[in-house]
N, C-alpha and C positions, 0 to 999 in steps of 0.2 A: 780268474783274476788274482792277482798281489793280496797281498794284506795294504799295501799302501796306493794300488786303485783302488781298493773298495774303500778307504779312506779318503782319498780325494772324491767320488762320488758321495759319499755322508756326508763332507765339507759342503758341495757344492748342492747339494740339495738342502742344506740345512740356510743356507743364501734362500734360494727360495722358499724354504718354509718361513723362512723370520719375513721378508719382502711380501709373502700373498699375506699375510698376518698382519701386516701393516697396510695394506692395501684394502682388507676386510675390516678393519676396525674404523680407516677414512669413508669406505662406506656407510657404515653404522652410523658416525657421527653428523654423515651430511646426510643422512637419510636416502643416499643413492642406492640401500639394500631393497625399497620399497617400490624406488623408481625405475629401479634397472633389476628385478629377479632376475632373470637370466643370467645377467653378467657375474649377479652376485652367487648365481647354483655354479656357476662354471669355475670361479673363484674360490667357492668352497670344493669342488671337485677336483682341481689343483693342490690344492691343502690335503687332501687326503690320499690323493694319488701319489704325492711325494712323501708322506709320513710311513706309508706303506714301504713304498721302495728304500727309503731308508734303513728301515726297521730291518730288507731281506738283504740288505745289501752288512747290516752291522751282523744278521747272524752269519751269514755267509764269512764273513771276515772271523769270528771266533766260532766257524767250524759247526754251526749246530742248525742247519740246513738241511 
């Protein structure tokens, strides 16, 4: 990949990391963390899944992969 694919992939996963972060905290606040685990493990598994790929996609982009 580019330097400026793996740039647009950090962009576009960083969309989704601010969006499931916003979606995890509207759970917290309605208490849907308690009512719906599952959704809330799968949500949190999202958030981590893409902080990961971020992270291999920024070293990948400054070479130290």
């Amino acid at each position: 990949m580019t330097e400026d694919e793996h740039q647009q992939v950090i962009s576009q996963l960083e969309s989704v990391i601010c969006e499931t972060r916003e979606t995890l905290a509207a759970f917290e606040v309605t208490g849907m963390d308690e009512q719906m685990p599952e959704d809330y493990d799968k949500l949190l598994t999202i958030l981590d899944q893409s902080v990961k790929q971020q992270r291999e996609h920024t070293w990948a982009m400054l070479g130290l992969s």
